[in-house]
NUFI-9666 format. One record per residue (C-alpha): residue in three letters; chain; x, y, z. Coordinates in pm, 1 decimal, always signed. Layout:
BEGIN
[site ALA, A, [X, Y, Z]];
...
// end
This chain:
BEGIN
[site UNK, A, [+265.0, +6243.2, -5810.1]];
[site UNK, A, [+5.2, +6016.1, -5705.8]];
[site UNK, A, [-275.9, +5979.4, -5943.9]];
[site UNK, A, [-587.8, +5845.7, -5777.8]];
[site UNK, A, [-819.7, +5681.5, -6007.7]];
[site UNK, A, [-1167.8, +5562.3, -5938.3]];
[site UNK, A, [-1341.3, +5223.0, -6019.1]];
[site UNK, A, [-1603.4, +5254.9, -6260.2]];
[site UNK, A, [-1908.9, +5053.7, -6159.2]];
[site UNK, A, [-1973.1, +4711.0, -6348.3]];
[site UNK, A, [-2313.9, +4647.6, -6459.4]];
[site UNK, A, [-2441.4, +4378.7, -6198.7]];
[site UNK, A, [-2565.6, +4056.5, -6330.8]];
[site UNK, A, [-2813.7, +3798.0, -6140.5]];
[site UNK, A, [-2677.1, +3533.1, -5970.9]];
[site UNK, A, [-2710.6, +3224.9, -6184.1]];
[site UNK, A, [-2918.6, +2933.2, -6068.1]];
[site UNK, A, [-2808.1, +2649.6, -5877.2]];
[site UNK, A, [-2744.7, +2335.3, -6026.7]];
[site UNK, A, [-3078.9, +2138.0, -6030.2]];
[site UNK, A, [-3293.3, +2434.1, -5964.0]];
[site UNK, A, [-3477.1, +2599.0, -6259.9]];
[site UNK, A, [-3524.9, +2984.1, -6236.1]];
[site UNK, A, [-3861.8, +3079.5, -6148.1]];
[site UNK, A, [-4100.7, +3194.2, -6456.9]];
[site UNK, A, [-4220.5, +3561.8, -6486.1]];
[site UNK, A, [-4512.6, +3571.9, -6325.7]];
[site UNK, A, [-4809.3, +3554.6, -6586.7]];
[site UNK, A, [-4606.4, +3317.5, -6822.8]];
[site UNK, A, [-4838.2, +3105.8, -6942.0]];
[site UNK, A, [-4757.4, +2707.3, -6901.6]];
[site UNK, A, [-4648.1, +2501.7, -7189.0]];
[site UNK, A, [-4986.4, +2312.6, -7140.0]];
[site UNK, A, [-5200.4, +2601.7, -7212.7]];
[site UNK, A, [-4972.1, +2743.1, -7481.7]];
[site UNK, A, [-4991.6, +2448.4, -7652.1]];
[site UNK, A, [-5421.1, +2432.1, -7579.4]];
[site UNK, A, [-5441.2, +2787.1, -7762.3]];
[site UNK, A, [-5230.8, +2669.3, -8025.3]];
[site UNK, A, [-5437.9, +2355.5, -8028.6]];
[site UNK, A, [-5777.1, +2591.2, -8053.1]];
[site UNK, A, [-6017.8, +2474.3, -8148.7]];
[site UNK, A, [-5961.0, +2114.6, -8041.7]];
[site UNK, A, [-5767.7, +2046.0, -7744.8]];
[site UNK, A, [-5446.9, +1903.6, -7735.2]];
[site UNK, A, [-5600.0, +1526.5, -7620.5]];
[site UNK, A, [-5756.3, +1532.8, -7980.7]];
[site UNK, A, [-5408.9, +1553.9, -8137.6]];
[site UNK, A, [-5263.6, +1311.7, -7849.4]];
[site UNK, A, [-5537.4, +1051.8, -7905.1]];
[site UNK, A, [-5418.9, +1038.1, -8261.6]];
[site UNK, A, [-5054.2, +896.2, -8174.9]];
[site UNK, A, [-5145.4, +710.5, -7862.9]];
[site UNK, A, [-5502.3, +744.8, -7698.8]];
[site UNK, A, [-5371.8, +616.8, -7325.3]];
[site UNK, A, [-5099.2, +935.7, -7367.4]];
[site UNK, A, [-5308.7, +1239.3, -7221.0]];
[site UNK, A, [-5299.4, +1558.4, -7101.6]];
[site UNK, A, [-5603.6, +1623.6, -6898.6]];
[site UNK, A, [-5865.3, +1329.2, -7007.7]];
[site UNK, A, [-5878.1, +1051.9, -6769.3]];
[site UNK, A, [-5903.9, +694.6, -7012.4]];
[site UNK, A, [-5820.6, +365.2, -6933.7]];
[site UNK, A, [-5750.3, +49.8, -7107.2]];
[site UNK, A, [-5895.8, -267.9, -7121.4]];
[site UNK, A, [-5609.8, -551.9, -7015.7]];
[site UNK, A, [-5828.7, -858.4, -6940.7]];
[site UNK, A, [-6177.4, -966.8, -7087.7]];
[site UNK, A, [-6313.8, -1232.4, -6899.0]];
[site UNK, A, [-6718.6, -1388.8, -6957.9]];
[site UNK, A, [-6778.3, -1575.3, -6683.0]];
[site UNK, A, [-7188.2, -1604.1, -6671.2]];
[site UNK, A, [-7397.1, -1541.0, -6993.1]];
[site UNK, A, [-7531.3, -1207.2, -6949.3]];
[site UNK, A, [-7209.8, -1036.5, -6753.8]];
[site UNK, A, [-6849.2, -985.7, -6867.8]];
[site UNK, A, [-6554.2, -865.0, -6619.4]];
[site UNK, A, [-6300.6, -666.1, -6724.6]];
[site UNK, A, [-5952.2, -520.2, -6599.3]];
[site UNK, A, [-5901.0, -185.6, -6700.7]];
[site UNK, A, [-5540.5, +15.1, -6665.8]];
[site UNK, A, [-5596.5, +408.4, -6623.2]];
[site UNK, A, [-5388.0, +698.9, -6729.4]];
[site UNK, A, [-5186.2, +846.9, -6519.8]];
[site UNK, A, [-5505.5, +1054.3, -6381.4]];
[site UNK, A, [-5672.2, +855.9, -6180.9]];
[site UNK, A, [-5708.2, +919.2, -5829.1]];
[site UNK, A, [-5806.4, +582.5, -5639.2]];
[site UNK, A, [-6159.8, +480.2, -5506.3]];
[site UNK, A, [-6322.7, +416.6, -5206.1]];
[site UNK, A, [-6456.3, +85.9, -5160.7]];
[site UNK, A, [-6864.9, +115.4, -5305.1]];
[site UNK, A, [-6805.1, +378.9, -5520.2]];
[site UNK, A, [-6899.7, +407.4, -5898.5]];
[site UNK, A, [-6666.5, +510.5, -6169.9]];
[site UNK, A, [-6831.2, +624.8, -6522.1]];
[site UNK, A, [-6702.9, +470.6, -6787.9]];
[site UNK, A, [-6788.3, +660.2, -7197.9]];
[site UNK, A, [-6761.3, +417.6, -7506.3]];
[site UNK, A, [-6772.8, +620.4, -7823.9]];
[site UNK, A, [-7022.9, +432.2, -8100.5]];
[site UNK, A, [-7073.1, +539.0, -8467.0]];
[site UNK, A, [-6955.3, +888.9, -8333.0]];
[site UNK, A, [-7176.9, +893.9, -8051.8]];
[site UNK, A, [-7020.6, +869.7, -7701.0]];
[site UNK, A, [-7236.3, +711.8, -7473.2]];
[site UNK, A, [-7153.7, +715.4, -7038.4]];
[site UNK, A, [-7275.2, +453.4, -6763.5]];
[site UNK, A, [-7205.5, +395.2, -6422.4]];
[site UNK, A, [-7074.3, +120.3, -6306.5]];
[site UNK, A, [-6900.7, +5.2, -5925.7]];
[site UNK, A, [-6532.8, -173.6, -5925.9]];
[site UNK, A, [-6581.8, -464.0, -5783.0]];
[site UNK, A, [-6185.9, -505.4, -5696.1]];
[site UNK, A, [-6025.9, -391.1, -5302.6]];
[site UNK, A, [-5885.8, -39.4, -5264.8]];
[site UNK, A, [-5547.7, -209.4, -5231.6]];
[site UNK, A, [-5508.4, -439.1, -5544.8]];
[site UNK, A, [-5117.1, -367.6, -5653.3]];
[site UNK, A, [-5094.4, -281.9, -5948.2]];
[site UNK, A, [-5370.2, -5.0, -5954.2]];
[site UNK, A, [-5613.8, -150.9, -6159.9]];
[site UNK, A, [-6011.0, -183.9, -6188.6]];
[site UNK, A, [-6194.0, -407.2, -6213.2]];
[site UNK, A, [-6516.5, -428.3, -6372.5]];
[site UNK, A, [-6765.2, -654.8, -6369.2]];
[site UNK, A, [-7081.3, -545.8, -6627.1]];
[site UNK, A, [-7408.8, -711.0, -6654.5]];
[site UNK, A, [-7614.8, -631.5, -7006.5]];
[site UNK, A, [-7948.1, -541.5, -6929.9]];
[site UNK, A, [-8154.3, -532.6, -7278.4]];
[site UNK, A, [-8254.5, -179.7, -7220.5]];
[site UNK, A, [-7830.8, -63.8, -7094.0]];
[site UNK, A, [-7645.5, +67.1, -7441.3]];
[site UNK, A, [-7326.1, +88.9, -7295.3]];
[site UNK, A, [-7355.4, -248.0, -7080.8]];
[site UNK, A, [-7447.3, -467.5, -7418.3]];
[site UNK, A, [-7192.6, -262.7, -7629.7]];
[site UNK, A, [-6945.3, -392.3, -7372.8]];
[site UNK, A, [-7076.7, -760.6, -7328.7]];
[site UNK, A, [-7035.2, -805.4, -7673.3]];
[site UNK, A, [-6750.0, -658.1, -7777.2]];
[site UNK, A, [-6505.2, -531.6, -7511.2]];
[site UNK, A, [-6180.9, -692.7, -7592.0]];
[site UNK, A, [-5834.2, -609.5, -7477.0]];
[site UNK, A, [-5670.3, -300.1, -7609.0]];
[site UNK, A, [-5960.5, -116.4, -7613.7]];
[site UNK, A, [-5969.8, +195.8, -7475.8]];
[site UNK, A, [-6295.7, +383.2, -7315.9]];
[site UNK, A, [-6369.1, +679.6, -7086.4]];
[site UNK, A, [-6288.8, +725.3, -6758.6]];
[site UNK, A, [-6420.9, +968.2, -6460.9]];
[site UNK, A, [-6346.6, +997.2, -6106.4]];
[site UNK, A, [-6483.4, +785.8, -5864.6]];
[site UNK, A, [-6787.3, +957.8, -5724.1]];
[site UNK, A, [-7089.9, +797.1, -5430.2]];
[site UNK, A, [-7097.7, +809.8, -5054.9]];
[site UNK, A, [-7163.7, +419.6, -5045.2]];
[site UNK, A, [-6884.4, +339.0, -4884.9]];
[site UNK, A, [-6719.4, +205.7, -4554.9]];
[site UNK, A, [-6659.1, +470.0, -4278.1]];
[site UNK, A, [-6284.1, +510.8, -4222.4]];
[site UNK, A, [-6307.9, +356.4, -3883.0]];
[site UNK, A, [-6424.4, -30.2, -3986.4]];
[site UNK, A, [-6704.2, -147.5, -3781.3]];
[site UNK, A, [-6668.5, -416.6, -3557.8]];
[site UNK, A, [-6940.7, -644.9, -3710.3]];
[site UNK, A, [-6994.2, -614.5, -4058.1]];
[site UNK, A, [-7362.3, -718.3, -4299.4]];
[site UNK, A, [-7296.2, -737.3, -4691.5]];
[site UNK, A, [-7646.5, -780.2, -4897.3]];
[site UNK, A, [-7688.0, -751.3, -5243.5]];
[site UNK, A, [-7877.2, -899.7, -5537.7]];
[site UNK, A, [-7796.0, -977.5, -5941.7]];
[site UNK, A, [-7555.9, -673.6, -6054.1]];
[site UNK, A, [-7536.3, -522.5, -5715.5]];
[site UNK, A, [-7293.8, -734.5, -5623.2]];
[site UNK, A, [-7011.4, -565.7, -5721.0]];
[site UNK, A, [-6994.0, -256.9, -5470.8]];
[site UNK, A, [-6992.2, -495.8, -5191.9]];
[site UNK, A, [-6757.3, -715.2, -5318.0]];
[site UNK, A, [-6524.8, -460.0, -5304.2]];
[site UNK, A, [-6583.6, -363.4, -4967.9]];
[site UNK, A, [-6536.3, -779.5, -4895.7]];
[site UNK, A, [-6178.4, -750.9, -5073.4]];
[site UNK, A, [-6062.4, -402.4, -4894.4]];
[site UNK, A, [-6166.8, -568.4, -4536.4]];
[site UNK, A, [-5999.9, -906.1, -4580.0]];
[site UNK, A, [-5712.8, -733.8, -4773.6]];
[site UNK, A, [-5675.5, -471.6, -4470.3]];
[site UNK, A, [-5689.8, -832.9, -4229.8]];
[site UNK, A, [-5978.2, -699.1, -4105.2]];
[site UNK, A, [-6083.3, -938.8, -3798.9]];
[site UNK, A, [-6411.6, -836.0, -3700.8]];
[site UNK, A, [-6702.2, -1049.7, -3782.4]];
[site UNK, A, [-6838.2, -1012.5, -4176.3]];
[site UNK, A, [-7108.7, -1170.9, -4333.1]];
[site UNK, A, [-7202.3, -1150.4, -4709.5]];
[site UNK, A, [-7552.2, -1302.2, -4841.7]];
[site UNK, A, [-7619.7, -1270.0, -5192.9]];
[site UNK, A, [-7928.4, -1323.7, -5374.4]];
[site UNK, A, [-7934.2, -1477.6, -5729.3]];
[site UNK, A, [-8182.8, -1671.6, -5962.2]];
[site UNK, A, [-7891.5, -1974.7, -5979.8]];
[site UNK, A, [-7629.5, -2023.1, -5849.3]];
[site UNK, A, [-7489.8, -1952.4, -6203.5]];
[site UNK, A, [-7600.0, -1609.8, -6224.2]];
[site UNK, A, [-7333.0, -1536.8, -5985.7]];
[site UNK, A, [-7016.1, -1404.6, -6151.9]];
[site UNK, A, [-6777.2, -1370.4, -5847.1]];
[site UNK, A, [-6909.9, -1759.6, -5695.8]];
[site UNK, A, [-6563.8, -1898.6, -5693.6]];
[site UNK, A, [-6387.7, -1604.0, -5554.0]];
[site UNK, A, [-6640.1, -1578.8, -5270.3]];
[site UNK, A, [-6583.3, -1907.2, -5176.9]];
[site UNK, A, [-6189.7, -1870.3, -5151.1]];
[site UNK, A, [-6193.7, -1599.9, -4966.3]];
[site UNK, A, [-6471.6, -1753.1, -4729.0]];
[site UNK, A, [-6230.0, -2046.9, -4728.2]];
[site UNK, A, [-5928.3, -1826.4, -4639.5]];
[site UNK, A, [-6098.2, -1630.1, -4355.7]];
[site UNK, A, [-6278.0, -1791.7, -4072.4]];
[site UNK, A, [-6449.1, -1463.4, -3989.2]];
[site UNK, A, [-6582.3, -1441.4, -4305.4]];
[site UNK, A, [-6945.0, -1641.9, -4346.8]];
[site UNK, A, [-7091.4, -1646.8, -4748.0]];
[site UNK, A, [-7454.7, -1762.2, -4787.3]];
[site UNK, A, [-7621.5, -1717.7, -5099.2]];
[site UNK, A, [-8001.3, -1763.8, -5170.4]];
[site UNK, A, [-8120.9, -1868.5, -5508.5]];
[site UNK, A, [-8458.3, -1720.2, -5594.1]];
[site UNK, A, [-8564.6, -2010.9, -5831.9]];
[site UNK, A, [-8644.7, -2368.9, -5763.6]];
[site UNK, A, [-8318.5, -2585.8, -5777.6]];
[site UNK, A, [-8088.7, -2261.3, -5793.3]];
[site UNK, A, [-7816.1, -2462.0, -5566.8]];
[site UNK, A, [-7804.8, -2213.1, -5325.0]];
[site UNK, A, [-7723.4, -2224.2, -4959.5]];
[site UNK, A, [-8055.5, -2061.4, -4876.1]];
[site UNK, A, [-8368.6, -2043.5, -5094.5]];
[site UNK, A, [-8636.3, -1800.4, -5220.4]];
[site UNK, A, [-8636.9, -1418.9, -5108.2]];
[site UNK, A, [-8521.6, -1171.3, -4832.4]];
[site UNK, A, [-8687.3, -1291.5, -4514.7]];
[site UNK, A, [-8618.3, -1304.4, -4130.2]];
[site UNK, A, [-8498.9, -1625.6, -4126.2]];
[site UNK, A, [-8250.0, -1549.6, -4401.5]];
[site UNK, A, [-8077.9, -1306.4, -4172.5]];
[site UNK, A, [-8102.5, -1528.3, -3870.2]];
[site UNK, A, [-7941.3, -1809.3, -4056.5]];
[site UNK, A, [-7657.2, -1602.9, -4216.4]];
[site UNK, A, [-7600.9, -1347.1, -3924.3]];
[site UNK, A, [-7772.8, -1376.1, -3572.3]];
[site UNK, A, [-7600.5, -1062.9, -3470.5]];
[site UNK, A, [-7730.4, -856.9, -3741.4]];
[site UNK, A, [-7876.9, -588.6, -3517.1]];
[site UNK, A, [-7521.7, -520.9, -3366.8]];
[site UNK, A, [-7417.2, -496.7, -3703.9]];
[site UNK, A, [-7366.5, -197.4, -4001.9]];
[site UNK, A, [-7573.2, -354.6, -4300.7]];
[site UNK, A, [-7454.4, -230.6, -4646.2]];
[site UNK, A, [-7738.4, -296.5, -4937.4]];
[site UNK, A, [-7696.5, -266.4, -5280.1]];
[site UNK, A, [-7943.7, -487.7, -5542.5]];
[site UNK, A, [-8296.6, -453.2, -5724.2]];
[site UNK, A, [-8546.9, -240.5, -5630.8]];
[site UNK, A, [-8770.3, -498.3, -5494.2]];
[site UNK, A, [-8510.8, -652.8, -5249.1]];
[site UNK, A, [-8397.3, -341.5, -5141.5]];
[site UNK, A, [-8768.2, -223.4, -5048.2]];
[site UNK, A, [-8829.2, -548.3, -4862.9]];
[site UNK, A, [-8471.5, -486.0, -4666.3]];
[site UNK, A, [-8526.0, -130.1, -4571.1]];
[site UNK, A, [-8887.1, -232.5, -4433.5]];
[site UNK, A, [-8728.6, -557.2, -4247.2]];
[site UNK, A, [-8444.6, -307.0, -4099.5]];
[site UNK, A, [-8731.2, +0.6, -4043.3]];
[site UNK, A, [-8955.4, -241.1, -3872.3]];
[site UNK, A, [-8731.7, -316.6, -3614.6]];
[site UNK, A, [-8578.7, +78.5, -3569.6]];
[site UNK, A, [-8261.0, -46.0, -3723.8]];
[site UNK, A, [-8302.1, +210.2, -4026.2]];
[site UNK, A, [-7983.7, +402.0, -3893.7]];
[site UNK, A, [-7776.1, +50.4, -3963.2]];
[site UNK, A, [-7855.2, -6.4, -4344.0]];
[site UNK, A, [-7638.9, +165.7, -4621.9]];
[site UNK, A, [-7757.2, +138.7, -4919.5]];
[site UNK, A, [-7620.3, +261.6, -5291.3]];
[site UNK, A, [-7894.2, +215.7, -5612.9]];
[site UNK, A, [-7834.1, +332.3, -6006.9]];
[site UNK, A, [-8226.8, +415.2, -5977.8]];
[site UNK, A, [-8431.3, +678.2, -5856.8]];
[site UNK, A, [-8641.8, +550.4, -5596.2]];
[site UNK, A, [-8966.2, +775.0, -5555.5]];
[site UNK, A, [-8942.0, +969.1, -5781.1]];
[site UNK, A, [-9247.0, +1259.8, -5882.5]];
[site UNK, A, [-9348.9, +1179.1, -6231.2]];
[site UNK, A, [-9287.5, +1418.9, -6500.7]];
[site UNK, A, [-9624.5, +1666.8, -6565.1]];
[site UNK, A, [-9657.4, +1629.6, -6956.6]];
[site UNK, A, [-10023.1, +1722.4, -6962.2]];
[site UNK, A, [-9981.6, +2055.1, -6863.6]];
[site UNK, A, [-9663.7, +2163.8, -6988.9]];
[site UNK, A, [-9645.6, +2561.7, -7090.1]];
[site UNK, A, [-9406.0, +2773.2, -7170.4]];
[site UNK, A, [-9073.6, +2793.1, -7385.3]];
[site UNK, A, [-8724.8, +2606.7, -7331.9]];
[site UNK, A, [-8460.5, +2808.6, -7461.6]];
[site UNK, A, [-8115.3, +2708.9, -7479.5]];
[site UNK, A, [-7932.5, +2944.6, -7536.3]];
[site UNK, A, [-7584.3, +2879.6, -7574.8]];
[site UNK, A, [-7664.7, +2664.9, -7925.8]];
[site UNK, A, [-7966.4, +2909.5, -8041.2]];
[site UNK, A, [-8237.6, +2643.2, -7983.7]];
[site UNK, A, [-8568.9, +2714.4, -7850.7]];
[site UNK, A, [-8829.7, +2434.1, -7848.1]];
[site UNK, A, [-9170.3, +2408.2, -7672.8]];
[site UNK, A, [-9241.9, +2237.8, -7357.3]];
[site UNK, A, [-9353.0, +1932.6, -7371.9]];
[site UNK, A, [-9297.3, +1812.5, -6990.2]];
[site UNK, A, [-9077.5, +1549.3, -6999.4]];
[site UNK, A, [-8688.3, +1595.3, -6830.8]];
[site UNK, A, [-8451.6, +1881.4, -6943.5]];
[site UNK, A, [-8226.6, +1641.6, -7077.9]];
[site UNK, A, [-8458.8, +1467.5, -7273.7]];
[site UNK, A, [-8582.1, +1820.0, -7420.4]];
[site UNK, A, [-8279.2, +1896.3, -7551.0]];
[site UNK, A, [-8212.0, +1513.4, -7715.0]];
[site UNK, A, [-8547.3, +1641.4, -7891.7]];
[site UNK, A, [-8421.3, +1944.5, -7971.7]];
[site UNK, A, [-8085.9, +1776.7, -8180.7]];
[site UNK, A, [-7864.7, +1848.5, -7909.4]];
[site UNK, A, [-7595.7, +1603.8, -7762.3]];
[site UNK, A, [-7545.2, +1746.4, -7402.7]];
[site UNK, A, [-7300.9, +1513.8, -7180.4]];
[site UNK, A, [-7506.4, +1274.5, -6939.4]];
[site UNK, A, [-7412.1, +928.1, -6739.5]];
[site UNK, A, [-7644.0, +723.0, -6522.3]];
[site UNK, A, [-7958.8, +940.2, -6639.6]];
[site UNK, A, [-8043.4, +902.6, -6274.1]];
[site UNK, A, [-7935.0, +1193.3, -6077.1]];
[site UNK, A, [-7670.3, +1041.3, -5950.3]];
[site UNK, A, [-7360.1, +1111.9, -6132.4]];
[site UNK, A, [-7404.8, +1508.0, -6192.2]];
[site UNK, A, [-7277.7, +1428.4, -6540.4]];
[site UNK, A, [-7538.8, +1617.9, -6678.2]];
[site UNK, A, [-7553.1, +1968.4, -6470.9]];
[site UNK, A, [-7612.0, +2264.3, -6642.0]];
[site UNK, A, [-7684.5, +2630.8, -6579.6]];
[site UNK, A, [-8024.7, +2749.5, -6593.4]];
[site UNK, A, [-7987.7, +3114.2, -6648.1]];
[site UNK, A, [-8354.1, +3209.4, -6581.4]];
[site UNK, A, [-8689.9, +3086.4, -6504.2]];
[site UNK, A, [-8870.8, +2772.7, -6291.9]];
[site UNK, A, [-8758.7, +2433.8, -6274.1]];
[site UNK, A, [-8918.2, +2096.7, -6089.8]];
[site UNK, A, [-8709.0, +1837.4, -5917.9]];
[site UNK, A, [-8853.4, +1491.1, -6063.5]];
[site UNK, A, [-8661.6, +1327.0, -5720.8]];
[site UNK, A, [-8864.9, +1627.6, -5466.3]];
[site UNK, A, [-9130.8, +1783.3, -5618.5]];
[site UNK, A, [-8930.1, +2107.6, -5516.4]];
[site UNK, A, [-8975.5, +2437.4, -5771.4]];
[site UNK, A, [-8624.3, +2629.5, -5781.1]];
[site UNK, A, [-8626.9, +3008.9, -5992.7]];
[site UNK, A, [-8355.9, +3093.3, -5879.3]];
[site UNK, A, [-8131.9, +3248.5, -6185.9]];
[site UNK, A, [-7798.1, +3163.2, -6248.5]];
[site UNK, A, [-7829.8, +2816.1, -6077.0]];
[site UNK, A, [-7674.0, +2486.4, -6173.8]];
[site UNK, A, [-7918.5, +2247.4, -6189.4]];
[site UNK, A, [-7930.9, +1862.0, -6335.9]];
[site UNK, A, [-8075.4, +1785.1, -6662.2]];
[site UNK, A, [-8185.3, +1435.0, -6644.4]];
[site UNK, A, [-8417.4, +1528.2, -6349.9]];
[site UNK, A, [-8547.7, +1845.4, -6336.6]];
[site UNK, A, [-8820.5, +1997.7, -6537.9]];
[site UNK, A, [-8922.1, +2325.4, -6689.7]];
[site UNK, A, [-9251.6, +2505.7, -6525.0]];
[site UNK, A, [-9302.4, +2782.4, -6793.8]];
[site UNK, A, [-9021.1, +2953.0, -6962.9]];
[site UNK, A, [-8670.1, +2835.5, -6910.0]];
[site UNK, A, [-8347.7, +2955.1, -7041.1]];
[site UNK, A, [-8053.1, +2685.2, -6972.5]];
[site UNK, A, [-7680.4, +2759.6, -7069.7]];
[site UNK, A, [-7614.4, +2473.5, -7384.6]];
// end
C-alpha cells in the first residue's frame, strides 16, 4: 500500500542581504541624526559635539584658524581649515565668518582672497580693522591659531563668468583688494593666457598687504601687468594720486575691450562707475561693495504705529529706525552679518502689516513675507515672526 503524504508548507523567510549591502530602512524610520537631535532637545547635538571637539560637527559649518600672519599694521591674514561642510567658492565671493565674545556672537563678511584651486582646501583671509568693525578688531588683535570661529556658505554674484574673458581689468582700493586677488590667483592658477591687468590704489605702498605676492606673480606671468597708485605724497607707488584717465591709459590701453571688475571705497568706486558711464562702458564694470550705496534714509520723525514681535512676546513702539535695530532695542538678539543687505543673514517673516525698503523706497504689505531686518522699516503696525 502506497501511502502518499503531502509536504507541509515552510514558513518563507526573506532573502538575506548581500554582502556589503545594508537592508533598506522602513520607510518613516527616522535617521540616527535626528534621533539623536530629539534626544538632544533642547540643544542640538553640535552643542554637545562642540564640547569634545568644536571642528567635529554635525550640521554647523566652523573652521579653524591654521596660520596668523600681520603683515601691515591695521590688517591681519589668516588661513582657516573648514569642517567637512564647506562647499567651495567662486572667485569674488564673501564668506561670513561669527566670533562668539563675552557670550555674544557677532557675524561679518569678509572675501577670500586665495584661488578657487589652492590644494589643500583652505581660505584665506585677509581682515582689515576698521575702528567702527567689532568683528574685524576682535580678529586683528587676537586671532591666533587654534581658534575656531563661524563659518557660512559662500554667497555674492561678484564673480568671473564661467567662460574667462579674453582681456581682463582688476581695480580695487584699501580692503577691497581681496575679492580680486582671488580672481588674479584662479586665472593665473587656471594658466589663463589672455591679457590681465590689476591696479590697486593705496595710501603707501605699505598699506598693501598682498605687495610681495603681486609682484611674484606679475614676475611669473608676462600677461599679467600690476600698477599700483599711492594716494599720498611719497607712497612709492608706480602711479600717483587718484582714479583718473590717464591711470587707465597707463596700466591698460585696451581697457574698453576689456571686462573691468571693481571692488574698493565708496569714493573710488563712484569716480570709476562715472569714468566707465561716461564713455557707455557701464555694461563692462563689475563691481561687489559691503555698503549700501543710495540708500533712502530711515523716516524717524514720523514713525507711528506698533512693532510686534511676536514669536518672543515683545511689542515696542516705532521709533523709525531699521527692523533690526528695533528689535536690538527691544532686548532681542536676532542673527545678522554685514548689516548691509547683503548677506540675508538677517531675514525674517513679517506676518502682517507695511514695511519700507531703506535700499528702494518700495512699501511691501504683503502678509506672510520674508523680508530683511537690517533694511527695511515698519510704516504703522508690524507683526514680524522673532
Amino acid at each position: 500500500m502506497t501511502t502518499s503524504i503531502t509536504p507541509r508548507a515552510l514558513p518563507t523567510r526573506p532573502n538575506p542581504p548581500r554582502f556589503g549591502k545594508k537592508p533598506a530602512l522602513p520607510k518613516g524610520r527616522p535617521s540616527l541624526v535626528k534621533l539623536f537631535e530629539a534626544l538632544a532637545t533642547p540643544h542640538a547635538v553640535d552643542r554637545y559635539l562642540e564640547l569634545v571637539n568644536p571642528m567635529v560637527t554635525v550640521r554647523d559649518l566652523r573652521a579653524k584658524i591654521t596660520k596668523v600672519e600681520r603683515h601691515t599694521k591695521d590688517t591681519v591674514t589668516l588661513e582657516l581649515r573648514p569642517t567637512r561642510q564647506w562647499k567651495g567658492f567662486e572667485a569674488g565671493q564673501f564668506v561670513q565668518i561669527g566670533v562668539v565674545v563675552d557670550g555674544v556672537r557677532h557675524t561679518r563678511c569678509f572675501s577670500p582672497a586665495n584661488s578657487v584651486h589652492r590644494a589643500d582646501g583652505r581660505l584665506e583671509l585677509t581682515i582689515k580693522a576698521h575702528a567702527d568693525g567689532f568683528v574685524s578688531r576682535y580678529l586683528r588683535e587676537n586671532a591666533e591659531p587654534g581658534m575656531i570661529v563661524d563659518l557660512a556658505q559662500a554667497n555674492g554674484v561678484f564673480k568671473l563668468p564661467a567662460e574667462r574673458p579674453e582681456k581682463i581689468l582688476l581695480l580695487s582700493g584699501g580692503s577691497g583688494i581681496t575679492p580680486v586677488l582671488s580672481m588674479l590667483r584662479t586665472l593665473v592658477d587656471e594658466g589663463h593666457q589672455g591679457d590681465i591687468t590689476f591696479l590697486h590704489y593705496c595710501d603707501t605702498i605699505n598699506d598693501v598687504p598682498h605687495a610681495e605676492a603681486l609682484r611674484e606673480i606679475a614676475a611669473k606671468h608676462p600677461n599679467v601687468t600690476l600698477r599700483i597708485a599711492s594716494t599720498l605724497p611719497g607712497g612709492g607707488g608706480d602711479l600717483q594720486g587718484f582714479f583718473g584717465t590717464e591711470h587707465v591709459d597707463i596700466a591698460a590701453p585696451w581697457f574698453a575691450d576689456a571686462e573691468a571688475y571693481l571692488c574698493g571705497p565708496p569714493p573710488m568706486m563712484n569716480a570709476i562707475r562715472a569714468y566707465y558711464d561716461e564713455r557707455g562702458l557701464g555694461d563692462k564694470l563689475h563691481t561687489e561693495e559691503f555698503q549700501v550705496a543710495g540708500s533712502v534714509a530711515a523716516d524717524t520723525e514720523e514713525a507711528t504705529g506698533t512693532i510686534a514681535f511676536s514669536s518672543s512676546n515683545v511689542q515696542r513702539e516705532n521709533s523709525g529706525t531699521s527692523l533690526l535695530e528695533e528689535a536690538e532695542s527691544a532686548g532681542l538678539s536676532p542673527d545678522y552679518g554685514c548689516r548691509m543687505g547683503i548677506c540675508f543673514t538677517c531675514t525674517a517673516v513679517k506676518k502682517t502689516g507695511c514695511t519700507k525698503s531703506l535700499l528702494t523706497g518700495e512699501l511691501n504689505d504683503t502678509a506672510d513675507e520674508p523680508i530683511q531686518l537690517c533694511v527695511s522699516q515698519a510704516v504703522g503696525d508690524v507683526d514680524i515672526d522673532i
